[in-house]
PDB file with SEQRES, HELIX, SHEET and CRYST1 records, atoms N, CA, C and O in Angstrom:
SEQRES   1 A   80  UNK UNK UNK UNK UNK UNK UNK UNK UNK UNK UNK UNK UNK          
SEQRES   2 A   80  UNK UNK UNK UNK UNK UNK UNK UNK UNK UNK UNK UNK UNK          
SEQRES   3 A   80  UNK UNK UNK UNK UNK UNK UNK UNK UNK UNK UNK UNK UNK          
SEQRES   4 A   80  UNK UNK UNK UNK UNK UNK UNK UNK UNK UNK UNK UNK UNK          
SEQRES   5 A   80  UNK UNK UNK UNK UNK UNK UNK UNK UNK UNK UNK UNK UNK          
SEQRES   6 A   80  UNK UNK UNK UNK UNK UNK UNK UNK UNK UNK UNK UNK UNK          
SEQRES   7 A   80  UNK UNK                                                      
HELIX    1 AA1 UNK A    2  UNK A   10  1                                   9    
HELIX    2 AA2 UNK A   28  UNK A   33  1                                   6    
HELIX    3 AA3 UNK A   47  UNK A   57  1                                  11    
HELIX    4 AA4 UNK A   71  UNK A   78  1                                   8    
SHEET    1 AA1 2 UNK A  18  UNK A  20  0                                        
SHEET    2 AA1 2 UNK A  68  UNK A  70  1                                        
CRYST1    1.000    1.000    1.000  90.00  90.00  90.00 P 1           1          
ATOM      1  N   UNK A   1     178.168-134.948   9.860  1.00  0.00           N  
ATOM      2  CA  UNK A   1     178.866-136.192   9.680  1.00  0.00           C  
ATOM      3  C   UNK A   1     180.149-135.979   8.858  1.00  0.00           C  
ATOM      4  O   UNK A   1     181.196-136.321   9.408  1.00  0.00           O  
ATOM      5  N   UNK A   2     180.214-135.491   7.681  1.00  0.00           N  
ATOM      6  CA  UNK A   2     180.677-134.710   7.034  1.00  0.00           C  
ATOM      7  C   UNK A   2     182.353-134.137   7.466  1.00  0.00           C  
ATOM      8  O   UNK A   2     183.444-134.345   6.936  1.00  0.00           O  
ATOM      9  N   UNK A   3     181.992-133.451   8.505  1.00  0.00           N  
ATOM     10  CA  UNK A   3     182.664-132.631   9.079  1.00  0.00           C  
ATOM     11  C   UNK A   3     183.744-133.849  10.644  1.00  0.00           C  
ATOM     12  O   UNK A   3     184.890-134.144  10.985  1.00  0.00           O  
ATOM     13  N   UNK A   4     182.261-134.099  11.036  1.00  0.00           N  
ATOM     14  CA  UNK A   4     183.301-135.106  11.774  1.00  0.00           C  
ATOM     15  C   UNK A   4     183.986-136.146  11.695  1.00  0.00           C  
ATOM     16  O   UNK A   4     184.663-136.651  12.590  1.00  0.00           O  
ATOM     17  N   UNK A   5     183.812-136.579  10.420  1.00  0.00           N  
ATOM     18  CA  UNK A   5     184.773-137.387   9.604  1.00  0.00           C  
ATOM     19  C   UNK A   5     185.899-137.031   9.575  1.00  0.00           C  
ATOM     20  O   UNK A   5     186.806-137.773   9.952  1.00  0.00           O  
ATOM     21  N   UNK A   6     186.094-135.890   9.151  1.00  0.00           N  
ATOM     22  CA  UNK A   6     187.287-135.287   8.560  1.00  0.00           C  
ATOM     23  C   UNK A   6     188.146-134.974   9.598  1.00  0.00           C  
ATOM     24  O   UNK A   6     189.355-135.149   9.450  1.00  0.00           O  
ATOM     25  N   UNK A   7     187.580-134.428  10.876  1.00  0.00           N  
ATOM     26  CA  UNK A   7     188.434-133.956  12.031  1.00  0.00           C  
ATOM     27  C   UNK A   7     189.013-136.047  12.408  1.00  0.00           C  
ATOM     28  O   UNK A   7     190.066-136.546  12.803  1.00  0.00           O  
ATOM     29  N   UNK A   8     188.181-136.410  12.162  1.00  0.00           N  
ATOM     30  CA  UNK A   8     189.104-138.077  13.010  1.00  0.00           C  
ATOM     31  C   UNK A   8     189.879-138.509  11.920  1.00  0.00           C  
ATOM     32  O   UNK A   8     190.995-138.802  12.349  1.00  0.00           O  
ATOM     33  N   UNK A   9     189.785-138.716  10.488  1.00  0.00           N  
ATOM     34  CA  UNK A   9     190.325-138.679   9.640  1.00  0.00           C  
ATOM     35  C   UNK A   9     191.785-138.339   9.062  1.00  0.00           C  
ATOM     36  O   UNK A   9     192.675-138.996   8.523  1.00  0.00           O  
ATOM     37  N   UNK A  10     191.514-136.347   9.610  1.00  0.00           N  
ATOM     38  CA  UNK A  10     192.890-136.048   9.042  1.00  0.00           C  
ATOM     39  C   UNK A  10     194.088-136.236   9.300  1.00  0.00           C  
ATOM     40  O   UNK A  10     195.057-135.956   8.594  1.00  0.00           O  
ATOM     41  N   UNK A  11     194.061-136.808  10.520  1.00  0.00           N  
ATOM     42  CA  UNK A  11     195.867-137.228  10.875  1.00  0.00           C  
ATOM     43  C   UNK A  11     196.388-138.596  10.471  1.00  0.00           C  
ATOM     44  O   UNK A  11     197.562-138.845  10.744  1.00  0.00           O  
ATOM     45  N   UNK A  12     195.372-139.859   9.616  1.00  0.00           N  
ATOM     46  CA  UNK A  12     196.017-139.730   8.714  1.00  0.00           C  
ATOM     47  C   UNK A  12     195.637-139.729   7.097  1.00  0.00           C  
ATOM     48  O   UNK A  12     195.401-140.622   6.284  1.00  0.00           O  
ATOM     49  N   UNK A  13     195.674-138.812   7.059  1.00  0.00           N  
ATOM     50  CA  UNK A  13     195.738-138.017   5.290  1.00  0.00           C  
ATOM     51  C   UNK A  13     194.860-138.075   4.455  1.00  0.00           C  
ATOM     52  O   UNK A  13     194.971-137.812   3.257  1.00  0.00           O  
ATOM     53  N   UNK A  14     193.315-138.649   5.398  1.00  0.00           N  
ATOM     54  CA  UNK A  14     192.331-139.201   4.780  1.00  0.00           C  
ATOM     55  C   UNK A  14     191.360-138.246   4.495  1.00  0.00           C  
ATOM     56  O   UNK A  14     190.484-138.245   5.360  1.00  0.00           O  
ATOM     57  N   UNK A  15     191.062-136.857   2.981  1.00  0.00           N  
ATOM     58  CA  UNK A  15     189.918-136.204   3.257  1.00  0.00           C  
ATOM     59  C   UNK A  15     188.871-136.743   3.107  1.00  0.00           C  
ATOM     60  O   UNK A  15     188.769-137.638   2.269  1.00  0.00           O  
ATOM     61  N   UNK A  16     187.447-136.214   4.138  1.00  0.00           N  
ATOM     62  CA  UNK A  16     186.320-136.146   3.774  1.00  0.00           C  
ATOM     63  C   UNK A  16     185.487-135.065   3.584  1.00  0.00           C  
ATOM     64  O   UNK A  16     185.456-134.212   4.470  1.00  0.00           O  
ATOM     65  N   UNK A  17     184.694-134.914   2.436  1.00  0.00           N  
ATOM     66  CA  UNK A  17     183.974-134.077   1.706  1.00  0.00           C  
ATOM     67  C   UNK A  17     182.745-134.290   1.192  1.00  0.00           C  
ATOM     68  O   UNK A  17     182.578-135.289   0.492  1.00  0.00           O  
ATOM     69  N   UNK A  18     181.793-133.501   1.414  1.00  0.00           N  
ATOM     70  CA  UNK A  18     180.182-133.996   0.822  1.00  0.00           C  
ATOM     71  C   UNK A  18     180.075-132.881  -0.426  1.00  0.00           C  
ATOM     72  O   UNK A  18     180.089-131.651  -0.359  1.00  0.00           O  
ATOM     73  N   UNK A  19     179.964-133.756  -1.581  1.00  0.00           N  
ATOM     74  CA  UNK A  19     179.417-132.698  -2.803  1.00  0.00           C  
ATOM     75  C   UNK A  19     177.689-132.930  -3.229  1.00  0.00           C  
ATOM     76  O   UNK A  19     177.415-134.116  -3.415  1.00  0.00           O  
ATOM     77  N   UNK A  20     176.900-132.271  -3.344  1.00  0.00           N  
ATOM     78  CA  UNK A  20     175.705-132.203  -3.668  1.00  0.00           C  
ATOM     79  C   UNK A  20     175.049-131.487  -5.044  1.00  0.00           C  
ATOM     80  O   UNK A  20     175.684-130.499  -5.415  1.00  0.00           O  
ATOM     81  N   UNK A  21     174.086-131.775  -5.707  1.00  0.00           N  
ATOM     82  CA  UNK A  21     174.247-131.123  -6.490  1.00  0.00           C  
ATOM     83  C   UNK A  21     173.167-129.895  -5.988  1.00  0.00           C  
ATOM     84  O   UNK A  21     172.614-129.971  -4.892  1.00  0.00           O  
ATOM     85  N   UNK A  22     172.934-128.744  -6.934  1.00  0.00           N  
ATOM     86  CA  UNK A  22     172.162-127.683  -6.447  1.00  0.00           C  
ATOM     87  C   UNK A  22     170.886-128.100  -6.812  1.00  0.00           C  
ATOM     88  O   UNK A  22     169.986-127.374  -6.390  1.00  0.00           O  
ATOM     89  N   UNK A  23     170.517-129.155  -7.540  1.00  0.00           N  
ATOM     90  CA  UNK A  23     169.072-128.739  -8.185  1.00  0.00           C  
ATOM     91  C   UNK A  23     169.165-130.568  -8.414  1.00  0.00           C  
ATOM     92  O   UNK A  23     169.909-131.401  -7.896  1.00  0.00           O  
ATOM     93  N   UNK A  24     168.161-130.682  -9.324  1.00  0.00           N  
ATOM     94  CA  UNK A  24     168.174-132.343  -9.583  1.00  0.00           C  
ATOM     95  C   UNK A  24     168.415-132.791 -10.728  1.00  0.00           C  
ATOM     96  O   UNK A  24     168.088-132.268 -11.793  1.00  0.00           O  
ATOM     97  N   UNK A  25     169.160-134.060 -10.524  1.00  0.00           N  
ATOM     98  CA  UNK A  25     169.967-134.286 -11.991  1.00  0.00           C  
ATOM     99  C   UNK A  25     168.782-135.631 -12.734  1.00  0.00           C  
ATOM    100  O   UNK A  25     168.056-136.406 -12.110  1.00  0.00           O  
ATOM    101  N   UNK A  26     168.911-135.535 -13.803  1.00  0.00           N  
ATOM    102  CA  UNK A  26     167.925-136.094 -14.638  1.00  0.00           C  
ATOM    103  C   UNK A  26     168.545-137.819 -14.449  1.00  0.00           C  
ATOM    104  O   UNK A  26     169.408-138.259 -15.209  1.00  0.00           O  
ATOM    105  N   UNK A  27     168.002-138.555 -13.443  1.00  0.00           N  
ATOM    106  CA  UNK A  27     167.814-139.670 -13.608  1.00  0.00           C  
ATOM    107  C   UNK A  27     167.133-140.566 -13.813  1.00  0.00           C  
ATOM    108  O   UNK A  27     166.176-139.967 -14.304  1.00  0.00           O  
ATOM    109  N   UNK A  28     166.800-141.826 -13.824  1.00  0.00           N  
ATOM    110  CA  UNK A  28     165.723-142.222 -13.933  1.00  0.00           C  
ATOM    111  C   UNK A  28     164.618-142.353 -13.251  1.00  0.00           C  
ATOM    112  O   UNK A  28     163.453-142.393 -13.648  1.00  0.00           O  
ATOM    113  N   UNK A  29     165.142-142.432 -11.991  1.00  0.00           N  
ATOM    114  CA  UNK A  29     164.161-142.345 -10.774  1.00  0.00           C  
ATOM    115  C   UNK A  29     163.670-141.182 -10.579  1.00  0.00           C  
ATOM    116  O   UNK A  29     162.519-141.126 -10.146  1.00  0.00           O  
ATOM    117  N   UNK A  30     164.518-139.761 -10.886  1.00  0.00           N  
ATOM    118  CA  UNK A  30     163.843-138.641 -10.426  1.00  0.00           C  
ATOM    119  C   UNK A  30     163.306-138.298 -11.951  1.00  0.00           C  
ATOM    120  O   UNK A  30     162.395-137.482 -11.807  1.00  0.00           O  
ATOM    121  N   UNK A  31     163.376-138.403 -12.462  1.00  0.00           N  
ATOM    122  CA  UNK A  31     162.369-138.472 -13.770  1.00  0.00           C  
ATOM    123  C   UNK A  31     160.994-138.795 -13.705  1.00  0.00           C  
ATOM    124  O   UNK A  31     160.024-138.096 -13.999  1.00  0.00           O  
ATOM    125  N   UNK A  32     161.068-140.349 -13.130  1.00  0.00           N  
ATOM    126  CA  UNK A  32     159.819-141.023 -12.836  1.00  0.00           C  
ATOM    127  C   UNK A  32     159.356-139.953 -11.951  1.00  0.00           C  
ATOM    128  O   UNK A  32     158.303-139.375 -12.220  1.00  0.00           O  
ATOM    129  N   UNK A  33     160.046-139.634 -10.915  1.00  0.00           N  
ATOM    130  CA  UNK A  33     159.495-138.661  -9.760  1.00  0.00           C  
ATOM    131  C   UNK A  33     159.155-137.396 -10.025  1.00  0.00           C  
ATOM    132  O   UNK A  33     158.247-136.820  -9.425  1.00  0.00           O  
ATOM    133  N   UNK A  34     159.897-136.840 -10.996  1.00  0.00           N  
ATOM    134  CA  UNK A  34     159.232-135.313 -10.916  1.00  0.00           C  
ATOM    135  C   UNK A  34     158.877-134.879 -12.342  1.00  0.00           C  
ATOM    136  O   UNK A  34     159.294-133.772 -12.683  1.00  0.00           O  
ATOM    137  N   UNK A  35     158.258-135.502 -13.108  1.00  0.00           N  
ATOM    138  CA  UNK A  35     157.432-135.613 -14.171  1.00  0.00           C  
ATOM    139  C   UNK A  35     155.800-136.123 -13.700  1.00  0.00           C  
ATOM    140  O   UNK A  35     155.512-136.811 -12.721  1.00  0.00           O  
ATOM    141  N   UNK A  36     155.157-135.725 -14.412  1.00  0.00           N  
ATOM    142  CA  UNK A  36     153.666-135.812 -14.627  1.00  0.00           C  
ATOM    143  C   UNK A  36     152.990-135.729 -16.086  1.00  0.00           C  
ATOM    144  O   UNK A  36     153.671-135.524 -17.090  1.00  0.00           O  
ATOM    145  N   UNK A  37     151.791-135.879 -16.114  1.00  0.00           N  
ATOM    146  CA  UNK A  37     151.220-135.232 -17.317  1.00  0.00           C  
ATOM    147  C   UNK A  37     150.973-134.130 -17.390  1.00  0.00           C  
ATOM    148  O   UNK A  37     150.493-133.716 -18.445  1.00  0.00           O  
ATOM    149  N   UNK A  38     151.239-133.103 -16.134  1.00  0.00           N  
ATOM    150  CA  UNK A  38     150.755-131.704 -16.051  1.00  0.00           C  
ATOM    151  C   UNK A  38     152.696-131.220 -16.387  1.00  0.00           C  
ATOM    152  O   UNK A  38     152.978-130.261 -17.105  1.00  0.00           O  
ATOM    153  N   UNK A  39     153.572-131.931 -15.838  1.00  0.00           N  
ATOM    154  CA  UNK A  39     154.584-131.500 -15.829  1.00  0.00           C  
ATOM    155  C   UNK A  39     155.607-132.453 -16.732  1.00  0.00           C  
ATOM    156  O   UNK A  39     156.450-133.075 -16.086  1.00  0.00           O  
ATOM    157  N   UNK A  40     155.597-132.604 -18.074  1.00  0.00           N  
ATOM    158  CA  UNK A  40     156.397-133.675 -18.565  1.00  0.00           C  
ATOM    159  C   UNK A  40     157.655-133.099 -18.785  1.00  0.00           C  
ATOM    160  O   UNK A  40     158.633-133.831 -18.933  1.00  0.00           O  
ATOM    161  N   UNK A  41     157.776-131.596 -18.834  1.00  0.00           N  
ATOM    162  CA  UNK A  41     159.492-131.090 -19.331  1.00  0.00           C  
ATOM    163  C   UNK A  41     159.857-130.636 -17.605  1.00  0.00           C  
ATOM    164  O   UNK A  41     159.815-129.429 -17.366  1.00  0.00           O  
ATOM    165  N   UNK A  42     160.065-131.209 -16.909  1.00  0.00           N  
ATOM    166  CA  UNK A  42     160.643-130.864 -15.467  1.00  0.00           C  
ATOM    167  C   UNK A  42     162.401-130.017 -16.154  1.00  0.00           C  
ATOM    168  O   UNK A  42     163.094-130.022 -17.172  1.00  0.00           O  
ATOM    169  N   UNK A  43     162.388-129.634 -15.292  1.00  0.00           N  
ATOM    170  CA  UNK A  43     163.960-128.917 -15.178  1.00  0.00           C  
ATOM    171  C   UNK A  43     164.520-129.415 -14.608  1.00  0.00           C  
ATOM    172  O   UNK A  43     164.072-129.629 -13.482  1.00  0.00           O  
ATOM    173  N   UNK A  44     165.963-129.991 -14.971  1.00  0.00           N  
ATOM    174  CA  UNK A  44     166.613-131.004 -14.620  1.00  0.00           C  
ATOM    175  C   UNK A  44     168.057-130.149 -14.856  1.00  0.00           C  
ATOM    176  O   UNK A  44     168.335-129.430 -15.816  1.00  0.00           O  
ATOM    177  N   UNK A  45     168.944-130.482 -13.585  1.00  0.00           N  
ATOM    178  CA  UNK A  45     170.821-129.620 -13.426  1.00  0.00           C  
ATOM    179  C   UNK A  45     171.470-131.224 -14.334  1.00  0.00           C  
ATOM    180  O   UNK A  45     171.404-132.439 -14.147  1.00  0.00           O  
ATOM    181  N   UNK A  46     172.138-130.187 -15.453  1.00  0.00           N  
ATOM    182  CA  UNK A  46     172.737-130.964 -15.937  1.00  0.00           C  
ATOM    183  C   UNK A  46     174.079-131.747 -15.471  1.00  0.00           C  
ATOM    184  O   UNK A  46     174.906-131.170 -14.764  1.00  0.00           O  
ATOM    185  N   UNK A  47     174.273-133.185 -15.930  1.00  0.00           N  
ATOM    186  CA  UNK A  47     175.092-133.860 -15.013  1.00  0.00           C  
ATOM    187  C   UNK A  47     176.056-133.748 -14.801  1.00  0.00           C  
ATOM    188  O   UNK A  47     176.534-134.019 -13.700  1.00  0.00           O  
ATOM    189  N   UNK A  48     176.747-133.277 -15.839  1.00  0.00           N  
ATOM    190  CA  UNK A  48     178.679-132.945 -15.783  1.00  0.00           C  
ATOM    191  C   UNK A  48     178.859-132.183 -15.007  1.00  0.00           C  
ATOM    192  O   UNK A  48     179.824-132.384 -14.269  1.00  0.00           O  
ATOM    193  N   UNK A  49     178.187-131.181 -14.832  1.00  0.00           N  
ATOM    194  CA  UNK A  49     178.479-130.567 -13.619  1.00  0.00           C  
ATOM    195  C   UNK A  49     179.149-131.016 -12.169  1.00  0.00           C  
ATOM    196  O   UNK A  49     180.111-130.731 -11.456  1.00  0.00           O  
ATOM    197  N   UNK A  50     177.808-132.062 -12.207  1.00  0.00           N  
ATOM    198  CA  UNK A  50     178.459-133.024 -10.890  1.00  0.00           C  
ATOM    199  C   UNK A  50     180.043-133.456 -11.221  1.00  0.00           C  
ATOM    200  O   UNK A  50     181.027-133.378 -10.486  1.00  0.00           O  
ATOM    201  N   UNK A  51     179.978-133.728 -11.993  1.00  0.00           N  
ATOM    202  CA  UNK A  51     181.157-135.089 -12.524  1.00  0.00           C  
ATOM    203  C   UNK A  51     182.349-133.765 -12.461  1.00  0.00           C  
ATOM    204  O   UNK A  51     183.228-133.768 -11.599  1.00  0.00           O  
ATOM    205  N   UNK A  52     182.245-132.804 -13.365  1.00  0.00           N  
ATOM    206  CA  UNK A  52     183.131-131.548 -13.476  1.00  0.00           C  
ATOM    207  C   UNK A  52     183.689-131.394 -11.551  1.00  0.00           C  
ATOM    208  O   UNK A  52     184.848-131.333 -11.142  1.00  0.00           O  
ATOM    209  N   UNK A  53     182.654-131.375 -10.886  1.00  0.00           N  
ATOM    210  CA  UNK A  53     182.937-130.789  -9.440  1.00  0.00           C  
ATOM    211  C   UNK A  53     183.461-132.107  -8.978  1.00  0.00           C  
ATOM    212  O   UNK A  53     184.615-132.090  -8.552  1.00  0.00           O  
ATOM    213  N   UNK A  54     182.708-133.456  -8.985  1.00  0.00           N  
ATOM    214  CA  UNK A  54     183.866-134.153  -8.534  1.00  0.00           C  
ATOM    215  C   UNK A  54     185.258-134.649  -8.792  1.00  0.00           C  
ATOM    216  O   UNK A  54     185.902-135.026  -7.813  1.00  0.00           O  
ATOM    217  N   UNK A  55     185.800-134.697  -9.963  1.00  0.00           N  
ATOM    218  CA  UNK A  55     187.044-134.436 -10.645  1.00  0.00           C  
ATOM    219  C   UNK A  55     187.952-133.566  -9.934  1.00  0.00           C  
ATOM    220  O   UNK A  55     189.138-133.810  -9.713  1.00  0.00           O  
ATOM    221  N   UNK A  56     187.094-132.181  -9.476  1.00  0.00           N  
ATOM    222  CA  UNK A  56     188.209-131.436  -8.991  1.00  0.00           C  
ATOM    223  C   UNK A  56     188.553-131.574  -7.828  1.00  0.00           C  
ATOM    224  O   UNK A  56     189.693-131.372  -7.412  1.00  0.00           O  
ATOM    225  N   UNK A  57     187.180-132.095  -6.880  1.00  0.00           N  
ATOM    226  CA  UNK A  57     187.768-132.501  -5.404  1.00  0.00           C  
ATOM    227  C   UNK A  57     188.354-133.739  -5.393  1.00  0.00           C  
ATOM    228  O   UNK A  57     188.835-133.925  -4.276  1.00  0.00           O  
ATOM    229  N   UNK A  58     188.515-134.562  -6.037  1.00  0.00           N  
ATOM    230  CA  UNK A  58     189.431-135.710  -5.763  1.00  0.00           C  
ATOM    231  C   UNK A  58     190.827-135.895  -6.360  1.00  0.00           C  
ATOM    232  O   UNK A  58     191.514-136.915  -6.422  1.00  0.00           O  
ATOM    233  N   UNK A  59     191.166-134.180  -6.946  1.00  0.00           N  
ATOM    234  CA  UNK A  59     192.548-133.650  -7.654  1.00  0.00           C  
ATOM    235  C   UNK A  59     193.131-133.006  -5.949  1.00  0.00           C  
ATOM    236  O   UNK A  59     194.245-132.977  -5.425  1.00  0.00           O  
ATOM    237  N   UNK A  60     192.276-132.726  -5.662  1.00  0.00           N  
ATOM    238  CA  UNK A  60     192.509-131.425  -4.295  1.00  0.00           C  
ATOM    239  C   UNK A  60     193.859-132.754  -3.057  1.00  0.00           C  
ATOM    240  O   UNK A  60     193.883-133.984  -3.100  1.00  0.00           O  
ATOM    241  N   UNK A  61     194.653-131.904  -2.241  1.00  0.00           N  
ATOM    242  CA  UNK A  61     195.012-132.455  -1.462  1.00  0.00           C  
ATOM    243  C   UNK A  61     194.553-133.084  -0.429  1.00  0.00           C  
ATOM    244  O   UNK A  61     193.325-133.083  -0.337  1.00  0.00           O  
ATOM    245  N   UNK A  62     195.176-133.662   0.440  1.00  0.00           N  
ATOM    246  CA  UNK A  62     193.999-134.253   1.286  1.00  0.00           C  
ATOM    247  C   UNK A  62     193.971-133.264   2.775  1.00  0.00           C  
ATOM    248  O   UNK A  62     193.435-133.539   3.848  1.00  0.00           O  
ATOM    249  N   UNK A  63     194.628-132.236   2.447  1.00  0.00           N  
ATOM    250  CA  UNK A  63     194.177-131.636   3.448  1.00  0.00           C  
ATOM    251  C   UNK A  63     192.564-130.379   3.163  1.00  0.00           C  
ATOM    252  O   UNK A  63     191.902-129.660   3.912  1.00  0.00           O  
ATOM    253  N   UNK A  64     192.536-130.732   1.564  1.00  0.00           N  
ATOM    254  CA  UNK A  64     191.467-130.241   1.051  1.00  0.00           C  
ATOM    255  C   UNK A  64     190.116-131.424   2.073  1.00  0.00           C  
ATOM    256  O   UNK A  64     189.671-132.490   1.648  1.00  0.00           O  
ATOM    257  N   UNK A  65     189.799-130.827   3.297  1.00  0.00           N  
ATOM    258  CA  UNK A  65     188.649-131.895   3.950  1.00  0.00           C  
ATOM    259  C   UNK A  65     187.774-130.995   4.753  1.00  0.00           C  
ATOM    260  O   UNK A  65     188.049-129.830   5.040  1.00  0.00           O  
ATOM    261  N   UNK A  66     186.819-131.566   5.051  1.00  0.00           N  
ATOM    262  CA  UNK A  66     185.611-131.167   5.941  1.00  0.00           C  
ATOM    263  C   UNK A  66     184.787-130.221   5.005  1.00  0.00           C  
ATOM    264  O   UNK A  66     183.902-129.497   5.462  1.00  0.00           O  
ATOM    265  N   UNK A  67     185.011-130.246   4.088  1.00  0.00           N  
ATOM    266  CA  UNK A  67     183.727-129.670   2.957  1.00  0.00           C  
ATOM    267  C   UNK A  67     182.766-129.866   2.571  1.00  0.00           C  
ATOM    268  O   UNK A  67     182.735-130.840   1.818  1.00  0.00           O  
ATOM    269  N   UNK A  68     181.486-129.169   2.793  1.00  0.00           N  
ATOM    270  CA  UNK A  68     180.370-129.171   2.048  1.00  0.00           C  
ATOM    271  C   UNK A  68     179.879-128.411   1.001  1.00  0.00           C  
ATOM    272  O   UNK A  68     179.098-127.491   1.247  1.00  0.00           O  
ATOM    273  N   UNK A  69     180.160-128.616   0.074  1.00  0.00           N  
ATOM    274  CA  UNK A  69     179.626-127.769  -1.419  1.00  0.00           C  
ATOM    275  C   UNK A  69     178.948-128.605  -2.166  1.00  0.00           C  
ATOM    276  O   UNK A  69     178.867-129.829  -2.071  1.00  0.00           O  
ATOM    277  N   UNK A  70     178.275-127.601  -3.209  1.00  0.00           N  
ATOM    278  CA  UNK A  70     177.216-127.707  -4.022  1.00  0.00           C  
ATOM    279  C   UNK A  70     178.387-127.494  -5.495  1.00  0.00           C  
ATOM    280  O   UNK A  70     179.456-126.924  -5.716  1.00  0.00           O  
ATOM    281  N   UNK A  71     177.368-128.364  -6.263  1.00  0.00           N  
ATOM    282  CA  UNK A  71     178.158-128.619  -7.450  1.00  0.00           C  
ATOM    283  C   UNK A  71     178.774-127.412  -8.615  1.00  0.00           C  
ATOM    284  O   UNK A  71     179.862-127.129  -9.118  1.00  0.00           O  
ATOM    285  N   UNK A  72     177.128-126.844  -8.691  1.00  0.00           N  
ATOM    286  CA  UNK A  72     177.260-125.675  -9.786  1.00  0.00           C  
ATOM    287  C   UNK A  72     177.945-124.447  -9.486  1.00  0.00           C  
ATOM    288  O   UNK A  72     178.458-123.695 -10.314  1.00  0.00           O  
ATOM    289  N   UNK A  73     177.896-124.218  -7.520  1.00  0.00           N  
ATOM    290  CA  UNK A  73     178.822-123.185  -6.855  1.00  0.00           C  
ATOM    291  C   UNK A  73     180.232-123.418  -7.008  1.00  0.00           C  
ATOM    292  O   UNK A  73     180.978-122.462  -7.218  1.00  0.00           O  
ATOM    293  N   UNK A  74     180.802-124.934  -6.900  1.00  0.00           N  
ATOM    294  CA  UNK A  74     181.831-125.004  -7.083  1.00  0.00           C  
ATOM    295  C   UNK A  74     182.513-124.978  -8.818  1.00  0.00           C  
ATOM    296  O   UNK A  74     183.650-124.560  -9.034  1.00  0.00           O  
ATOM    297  N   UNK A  75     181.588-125.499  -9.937  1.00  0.00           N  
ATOM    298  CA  UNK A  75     182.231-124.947 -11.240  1.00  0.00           C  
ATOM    299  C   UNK A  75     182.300-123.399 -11.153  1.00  0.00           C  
ATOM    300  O   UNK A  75     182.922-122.548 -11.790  1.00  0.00           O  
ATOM    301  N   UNK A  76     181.822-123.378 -10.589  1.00  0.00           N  
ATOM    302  CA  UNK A  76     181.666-121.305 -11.026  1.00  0.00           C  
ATOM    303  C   UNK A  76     182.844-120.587 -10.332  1.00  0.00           C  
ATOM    304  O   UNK A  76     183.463-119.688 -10.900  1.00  0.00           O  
ATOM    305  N   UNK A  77     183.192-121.098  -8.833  1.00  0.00           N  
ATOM    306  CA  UNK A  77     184.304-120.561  -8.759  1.00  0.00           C  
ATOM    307  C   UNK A  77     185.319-120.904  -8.853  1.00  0.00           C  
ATOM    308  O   UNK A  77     186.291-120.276  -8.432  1.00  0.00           O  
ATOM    309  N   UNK A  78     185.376-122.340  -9.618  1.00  0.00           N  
ATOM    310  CA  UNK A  78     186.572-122.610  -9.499  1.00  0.00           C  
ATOM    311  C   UNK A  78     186.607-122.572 -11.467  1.00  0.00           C  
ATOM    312  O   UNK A  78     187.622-123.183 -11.799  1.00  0.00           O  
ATOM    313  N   UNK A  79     186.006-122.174 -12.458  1.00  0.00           N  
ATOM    314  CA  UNK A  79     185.947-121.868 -13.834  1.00  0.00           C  
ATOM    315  C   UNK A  79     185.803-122.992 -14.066  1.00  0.00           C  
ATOM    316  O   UNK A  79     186.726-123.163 -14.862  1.00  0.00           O  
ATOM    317  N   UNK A  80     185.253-124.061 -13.955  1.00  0.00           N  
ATOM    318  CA  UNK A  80     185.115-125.635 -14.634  1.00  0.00           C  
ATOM    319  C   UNK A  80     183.898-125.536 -15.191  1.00  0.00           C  
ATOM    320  O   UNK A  80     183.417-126.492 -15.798  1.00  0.00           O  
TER     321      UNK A  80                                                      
END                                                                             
């Protein structure tokens, strides 16, 4: 979807991009969800990350389109 957005999109100047994160970010719902009494310290991807990765794709041009990345892949190569 992603992808075919972007091809009808780009002529005019409109990118589309899917960012995801790699792992799960501590919300409330997935808290409720992936906690237990067997499991109360779940491991949770911290959030800025996300926020760090989306910052940079909505700096990007708009011919920056048809992307799918993951959050923590994209701080890492891009040093954020």
């Amino acid at each position: 979807m992603t992808q075919g957005l972007a091809m009808e999109l780009q002529e005019d100047g409109i990118a589309v991009n899917s960012l995801s994160p790699e792992g799960v970010i501590r919300t409330p719902g997935n808290r409720f969800g992936q906690t237990s009494a067997e499991t109360p310290d779940a491991e949770f991807e911290e959030a800025a990350l996300m926020g760090k990765a989306a910052v940079w794709m909505c700096q990007q041009p708009s011919t920056y389109t048809g992307h799918i990345v993951f959050d923590t892949e994209l701080c890492r190569e891009q040093g954020l």
